[in-house]
N, C-alpha and C positions, 0 to 999 in steps of 0.2 A: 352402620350408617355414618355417613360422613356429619361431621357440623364442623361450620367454620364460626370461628371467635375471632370478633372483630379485635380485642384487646391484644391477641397474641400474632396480630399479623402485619409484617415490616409494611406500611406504606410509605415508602421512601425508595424511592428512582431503584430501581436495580441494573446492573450492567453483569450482560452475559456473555460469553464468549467470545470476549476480547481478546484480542491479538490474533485471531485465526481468521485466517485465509482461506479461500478454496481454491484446492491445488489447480493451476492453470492447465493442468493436461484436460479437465473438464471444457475448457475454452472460453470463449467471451459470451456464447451462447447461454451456458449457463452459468457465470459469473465467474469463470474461471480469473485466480488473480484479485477477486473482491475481498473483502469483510465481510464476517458474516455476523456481527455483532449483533446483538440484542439490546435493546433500552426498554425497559417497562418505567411507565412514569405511575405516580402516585395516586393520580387519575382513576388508575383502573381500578384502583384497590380500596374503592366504597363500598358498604356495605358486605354483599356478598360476592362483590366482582373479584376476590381475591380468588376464586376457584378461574375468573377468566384469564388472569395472569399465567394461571397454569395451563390452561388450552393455548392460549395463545407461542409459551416457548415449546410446546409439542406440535404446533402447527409448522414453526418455524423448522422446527429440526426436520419433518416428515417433509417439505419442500426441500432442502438442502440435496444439494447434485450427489452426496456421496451414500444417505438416505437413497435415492434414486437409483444408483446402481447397487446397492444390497441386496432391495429388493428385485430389480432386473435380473441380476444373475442370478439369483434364487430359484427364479421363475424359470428361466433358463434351465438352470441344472435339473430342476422338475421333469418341464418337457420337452427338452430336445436332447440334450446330455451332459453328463458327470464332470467336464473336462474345462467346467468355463472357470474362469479368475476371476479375485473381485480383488478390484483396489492396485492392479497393473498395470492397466488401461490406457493408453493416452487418447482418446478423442478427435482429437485435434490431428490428427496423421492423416497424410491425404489420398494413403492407400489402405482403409481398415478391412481386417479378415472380417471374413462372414458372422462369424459370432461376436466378435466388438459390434459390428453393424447392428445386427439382434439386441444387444444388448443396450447401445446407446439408442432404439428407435422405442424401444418396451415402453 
């Protein structure tokens, strides 16, 4: 069983994944080129919101365009077939094969 102790938990600002980018081959569609930084303020972390802190940068990460094709190609390789990429991909190309297509529309 989980318990959360208020005494043992930082409530002061966190800053997460700074300096990172998402690679621009995802596009401006899905923030290709952006920050994907994280700020959690002190705010959340009353009482027992400090379990929300943790929902909250697993929310963040499971939105993230590259989060999104993991799981796309996954799916992919499941059911249609063995042969797709993950993480080669440019998006942004203005003739995509049939399986980039599948896999950017998942």
């Amino acid at each position: 069983m989980l318990h959360y102790n208020t005494n043992q938990h930082d409530t002061g600002t966190k800053r997460l994944f700074t300096n990172n980018v998402i690679a621009p081959r995802f596009g401006t569609q899905f923030g290709g080129g952006q920050p994907y930084s994280l700020f959690l303020s002190n705010t959340l972390a009353t009482g027992t919101n400090g379990f929300g802190e943790g929902y909250r940068v697993a929310q963040h990460l499971a939105n993230l365009p590259y989060t999104m094709e993991f799981v796309s190609v996954k799916l992919c390789r499941l059911f249609v077939h063995e042969n797709f990429e993950y993480g080669t991909n440019d998006y942004t190309a203005p003739n995509l094969s049939a399986e980039v297509q599948l896999a950017k529309d998942a």
